[in-house]
Chimera marker file (.cmm) of the C-alpha trace (Angstrom):
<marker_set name="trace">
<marker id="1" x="11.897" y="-42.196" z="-40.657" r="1" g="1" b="0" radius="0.5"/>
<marker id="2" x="13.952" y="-39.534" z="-42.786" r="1" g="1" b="0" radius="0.5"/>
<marker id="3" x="17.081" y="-38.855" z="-42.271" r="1" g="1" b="0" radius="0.5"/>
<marker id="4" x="17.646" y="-34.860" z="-42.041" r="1" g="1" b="0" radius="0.5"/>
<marker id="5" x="19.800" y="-33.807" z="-44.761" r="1" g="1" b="0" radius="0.5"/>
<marker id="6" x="23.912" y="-32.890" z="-43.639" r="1" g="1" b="0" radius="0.5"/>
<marker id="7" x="25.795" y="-29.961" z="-45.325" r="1" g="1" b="0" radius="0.5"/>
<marker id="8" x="27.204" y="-31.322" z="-47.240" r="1" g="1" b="0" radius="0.5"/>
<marker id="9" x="24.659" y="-33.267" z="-48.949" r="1" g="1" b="0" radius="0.5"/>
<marker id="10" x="22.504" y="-29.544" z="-48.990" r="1" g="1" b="0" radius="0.5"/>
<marker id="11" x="26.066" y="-28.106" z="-50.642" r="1" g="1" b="0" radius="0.5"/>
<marker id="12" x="26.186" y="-30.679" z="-53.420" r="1" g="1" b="0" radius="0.5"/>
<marker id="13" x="22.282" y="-29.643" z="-53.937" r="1" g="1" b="0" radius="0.5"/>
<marker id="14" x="22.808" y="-26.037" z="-54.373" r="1" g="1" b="0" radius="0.5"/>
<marker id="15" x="25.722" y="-26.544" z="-56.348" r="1" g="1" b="0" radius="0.5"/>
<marker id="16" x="23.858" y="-28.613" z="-58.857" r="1" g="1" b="0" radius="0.5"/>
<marker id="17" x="21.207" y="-26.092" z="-58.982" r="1" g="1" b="0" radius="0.5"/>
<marker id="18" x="23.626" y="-23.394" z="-59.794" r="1" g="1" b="0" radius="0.5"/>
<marker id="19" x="24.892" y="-25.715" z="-62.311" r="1" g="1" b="0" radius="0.5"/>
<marker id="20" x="21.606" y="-26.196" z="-63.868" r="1" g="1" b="0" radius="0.5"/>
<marker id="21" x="20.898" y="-22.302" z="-63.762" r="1" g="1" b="0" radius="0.5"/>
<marker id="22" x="24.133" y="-21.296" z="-65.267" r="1" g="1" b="0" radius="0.5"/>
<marker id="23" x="23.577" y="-23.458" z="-68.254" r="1" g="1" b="0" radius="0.5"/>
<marker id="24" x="20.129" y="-22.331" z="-68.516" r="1" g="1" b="0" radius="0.5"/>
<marker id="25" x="18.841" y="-25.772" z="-67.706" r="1" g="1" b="0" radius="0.5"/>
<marker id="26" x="15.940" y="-24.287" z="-65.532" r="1" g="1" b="0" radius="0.5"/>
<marker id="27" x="12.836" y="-22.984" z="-67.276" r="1" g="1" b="0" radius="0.5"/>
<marker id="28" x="11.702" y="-19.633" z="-66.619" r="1" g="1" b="0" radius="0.5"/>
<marker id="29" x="8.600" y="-21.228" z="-64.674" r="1" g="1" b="0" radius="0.5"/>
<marker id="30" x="10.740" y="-23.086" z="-62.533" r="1" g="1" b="0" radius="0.5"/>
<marker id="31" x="13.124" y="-20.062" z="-61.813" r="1" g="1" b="0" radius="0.5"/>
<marker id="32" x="11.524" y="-18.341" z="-59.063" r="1" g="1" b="0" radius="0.5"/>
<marker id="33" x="11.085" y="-21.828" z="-57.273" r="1" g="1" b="0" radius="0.5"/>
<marker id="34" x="14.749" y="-22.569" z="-57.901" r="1" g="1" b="0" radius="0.5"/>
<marker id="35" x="15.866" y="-19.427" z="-57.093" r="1" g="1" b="0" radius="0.5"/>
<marker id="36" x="13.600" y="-19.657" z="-53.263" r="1" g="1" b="0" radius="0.5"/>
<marker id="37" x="15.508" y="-23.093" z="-52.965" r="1" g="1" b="0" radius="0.5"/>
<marker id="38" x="18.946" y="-21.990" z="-53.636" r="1" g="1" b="0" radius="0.5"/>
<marker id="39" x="18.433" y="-19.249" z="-50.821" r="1" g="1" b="0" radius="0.5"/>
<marker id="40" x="17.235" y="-21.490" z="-48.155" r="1" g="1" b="0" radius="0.5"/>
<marker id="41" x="20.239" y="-23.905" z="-48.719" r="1" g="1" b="0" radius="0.5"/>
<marker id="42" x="22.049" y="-20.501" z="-48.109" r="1" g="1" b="0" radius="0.5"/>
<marker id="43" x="20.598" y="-19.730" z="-45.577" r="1" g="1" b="0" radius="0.5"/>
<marker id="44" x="20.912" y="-23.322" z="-43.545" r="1" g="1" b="0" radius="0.5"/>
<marker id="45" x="24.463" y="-23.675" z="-44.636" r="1" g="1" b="0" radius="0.5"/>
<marker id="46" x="25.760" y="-19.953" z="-43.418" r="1" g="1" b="0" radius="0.5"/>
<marker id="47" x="24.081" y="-20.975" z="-40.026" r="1" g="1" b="0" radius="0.5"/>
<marker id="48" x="25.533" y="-24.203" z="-40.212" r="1" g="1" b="0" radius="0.5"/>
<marker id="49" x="28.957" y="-22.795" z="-40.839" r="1" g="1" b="0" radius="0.5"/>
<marker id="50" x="27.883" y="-20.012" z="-38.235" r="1" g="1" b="0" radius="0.5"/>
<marker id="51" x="27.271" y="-22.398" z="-35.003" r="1" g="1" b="0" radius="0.5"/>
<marker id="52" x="30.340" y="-25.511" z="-35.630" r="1" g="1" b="0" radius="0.5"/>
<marker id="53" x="32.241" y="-22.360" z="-35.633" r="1" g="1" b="0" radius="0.5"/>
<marker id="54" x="30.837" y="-20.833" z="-32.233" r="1" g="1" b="0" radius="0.5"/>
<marker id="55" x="30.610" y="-24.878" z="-31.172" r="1" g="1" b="0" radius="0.5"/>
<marker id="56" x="34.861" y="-25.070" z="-32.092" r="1" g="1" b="0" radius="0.5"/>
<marker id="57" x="35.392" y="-21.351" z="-30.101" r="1" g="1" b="0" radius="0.5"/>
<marker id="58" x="33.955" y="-23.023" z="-27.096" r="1" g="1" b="0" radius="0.5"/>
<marker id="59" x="35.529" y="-26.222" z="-26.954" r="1" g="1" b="0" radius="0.5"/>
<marker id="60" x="38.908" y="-24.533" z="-27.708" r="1" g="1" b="0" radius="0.5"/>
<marker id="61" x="38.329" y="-22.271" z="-24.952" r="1" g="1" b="0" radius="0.5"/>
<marker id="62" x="37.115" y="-24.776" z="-22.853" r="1" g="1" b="0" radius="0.5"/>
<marker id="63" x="40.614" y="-26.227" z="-23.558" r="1" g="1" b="0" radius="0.5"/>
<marker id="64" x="42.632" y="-23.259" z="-22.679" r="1" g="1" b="0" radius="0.5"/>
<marker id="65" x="40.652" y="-23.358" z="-19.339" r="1" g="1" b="0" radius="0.5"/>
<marker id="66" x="38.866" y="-19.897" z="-20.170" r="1" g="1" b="0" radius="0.5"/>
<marker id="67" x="35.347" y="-19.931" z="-19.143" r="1" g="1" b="0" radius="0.5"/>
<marker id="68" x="32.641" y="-20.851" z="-22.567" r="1" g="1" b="0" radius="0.5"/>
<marker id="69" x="30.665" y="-17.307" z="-21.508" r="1" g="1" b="0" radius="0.5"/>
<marker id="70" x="33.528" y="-15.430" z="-21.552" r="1" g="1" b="0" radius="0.5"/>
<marker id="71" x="32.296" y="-14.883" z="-26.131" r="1" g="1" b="0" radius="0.5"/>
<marker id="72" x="29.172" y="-13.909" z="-24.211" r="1" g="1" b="0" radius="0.5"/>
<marker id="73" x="29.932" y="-11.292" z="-22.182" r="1" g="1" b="0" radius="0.5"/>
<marker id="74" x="31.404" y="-9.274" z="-25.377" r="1" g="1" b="0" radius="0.5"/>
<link id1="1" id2="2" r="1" g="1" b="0" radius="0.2"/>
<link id1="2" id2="3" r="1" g="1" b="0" radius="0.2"/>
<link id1="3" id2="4" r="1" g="1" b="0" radius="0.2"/>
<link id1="4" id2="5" r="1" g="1" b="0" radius="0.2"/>
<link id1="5" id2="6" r="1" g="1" b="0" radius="0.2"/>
<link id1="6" id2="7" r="1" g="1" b="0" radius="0.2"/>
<link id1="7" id2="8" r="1" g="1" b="0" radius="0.2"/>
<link id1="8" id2="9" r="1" g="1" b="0" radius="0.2"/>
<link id1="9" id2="10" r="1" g="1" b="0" radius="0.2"/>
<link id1="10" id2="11" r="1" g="1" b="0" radius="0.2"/>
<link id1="11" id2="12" r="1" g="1" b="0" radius="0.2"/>
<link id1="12" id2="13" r="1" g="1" b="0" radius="0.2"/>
<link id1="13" id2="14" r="1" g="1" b="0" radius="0.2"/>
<link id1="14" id2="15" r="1" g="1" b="0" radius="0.2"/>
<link id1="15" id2="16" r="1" g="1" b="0" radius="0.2"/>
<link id1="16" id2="17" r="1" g="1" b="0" radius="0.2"/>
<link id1="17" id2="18" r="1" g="1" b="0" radius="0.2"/>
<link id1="18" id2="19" r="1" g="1" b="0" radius="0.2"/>
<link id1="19" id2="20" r="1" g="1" b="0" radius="0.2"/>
<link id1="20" id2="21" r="1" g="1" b="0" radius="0.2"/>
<link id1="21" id2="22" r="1" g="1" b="0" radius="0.2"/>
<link id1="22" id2="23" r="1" g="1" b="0" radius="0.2"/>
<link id1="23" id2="24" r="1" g="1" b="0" radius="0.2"/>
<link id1="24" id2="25" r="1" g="1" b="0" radius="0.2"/>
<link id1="25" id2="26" r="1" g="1" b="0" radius="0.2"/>
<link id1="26" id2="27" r="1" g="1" b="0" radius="0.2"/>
<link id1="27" id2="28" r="1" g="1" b="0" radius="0.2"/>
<link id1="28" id2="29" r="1" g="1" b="0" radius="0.2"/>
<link id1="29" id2="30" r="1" g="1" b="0" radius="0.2"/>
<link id1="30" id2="31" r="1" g="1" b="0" radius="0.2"/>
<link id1="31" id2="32" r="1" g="1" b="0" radius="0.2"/>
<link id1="32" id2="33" r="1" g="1" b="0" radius="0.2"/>
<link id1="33" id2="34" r="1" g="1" b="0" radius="0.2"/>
<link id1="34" id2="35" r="1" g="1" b="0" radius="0.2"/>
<link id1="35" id2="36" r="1" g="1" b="0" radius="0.2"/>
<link id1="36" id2="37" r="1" g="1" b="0" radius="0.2"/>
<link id1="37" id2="38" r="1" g="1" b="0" radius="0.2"/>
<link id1="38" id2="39" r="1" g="1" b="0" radius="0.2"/>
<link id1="39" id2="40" r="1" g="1" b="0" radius="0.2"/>
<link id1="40" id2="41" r="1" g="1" b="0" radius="0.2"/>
<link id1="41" id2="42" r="1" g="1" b="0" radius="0.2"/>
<link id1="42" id2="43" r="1" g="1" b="0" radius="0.2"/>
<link id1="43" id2="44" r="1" g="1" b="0" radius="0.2"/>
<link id1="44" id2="45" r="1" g="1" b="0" radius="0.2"/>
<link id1="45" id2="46" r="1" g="1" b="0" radius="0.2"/>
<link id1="46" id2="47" r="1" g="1" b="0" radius="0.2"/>
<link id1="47" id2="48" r="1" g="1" b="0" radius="0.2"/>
<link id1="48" id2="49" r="1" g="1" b="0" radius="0.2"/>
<link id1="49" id2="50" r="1" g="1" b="0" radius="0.2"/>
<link id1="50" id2="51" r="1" g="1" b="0" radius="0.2"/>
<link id1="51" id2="52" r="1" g="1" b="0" radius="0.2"/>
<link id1="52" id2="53" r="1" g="1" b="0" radius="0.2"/>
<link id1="53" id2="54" r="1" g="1" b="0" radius="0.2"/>
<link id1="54" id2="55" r="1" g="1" b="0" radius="0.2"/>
<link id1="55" id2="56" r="1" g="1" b="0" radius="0.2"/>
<link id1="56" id2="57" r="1" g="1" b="0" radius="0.2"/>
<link id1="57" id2="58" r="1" g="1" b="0" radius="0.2"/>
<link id1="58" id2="59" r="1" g="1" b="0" radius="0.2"/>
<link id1="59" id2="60" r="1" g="1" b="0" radius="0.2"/>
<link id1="60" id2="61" r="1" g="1" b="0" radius="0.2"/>
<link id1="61" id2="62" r="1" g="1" b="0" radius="0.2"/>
<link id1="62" id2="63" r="1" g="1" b="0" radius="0.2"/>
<link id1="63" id2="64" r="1" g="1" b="0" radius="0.2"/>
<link id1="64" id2="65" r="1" g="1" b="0" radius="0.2"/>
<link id1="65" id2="66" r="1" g="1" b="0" radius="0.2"/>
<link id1="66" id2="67" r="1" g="1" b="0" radius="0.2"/>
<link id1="67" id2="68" r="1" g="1" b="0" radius="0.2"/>
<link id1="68" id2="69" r="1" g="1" b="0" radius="0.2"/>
<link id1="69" id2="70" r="1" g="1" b="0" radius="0.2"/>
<link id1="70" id2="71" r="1" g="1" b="0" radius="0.2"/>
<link id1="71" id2="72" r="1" g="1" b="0" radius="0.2"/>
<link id1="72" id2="73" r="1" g="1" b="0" radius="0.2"/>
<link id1="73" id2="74" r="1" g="1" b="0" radius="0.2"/>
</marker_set>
């Protein structure tokens, strides 16, 4: 079974891509594919980032004693 990729191992990825694109490493046929990559580690890493931060707001708030649908309701 395959282990599902972490962020930071999809980070190091996209970094190394970015590497490879700044130094013009990438052929031109390869680009677009690259370039469709780079996005969708983008993508899964601003979502990433997106719910551990909701996940921290609720356990802090869970914490404090204030109710976890309290974000909700704004």
């Amino acid at each position: 079974m395959k282990k599902a990729k972490g962020y930071s191992d999809v980070l190091k990825e996209l970094e190394e891509t970015l590497e490879r694109m700044n130094r013009g490493e990438i052929p031109i046929d390869e680009l677009e594919t690259a370039i469709k990559s780079a996005a969708q580690k983008i993508r899964y890493l601003r979502d990433k980032l997106k719910a551990t931060e909701a996940e921290i707001v609720k356990v802090l708030r869970e914490i404090e004693g204030e109710s976890p649908k309290a974000d909700e309701e704004k």
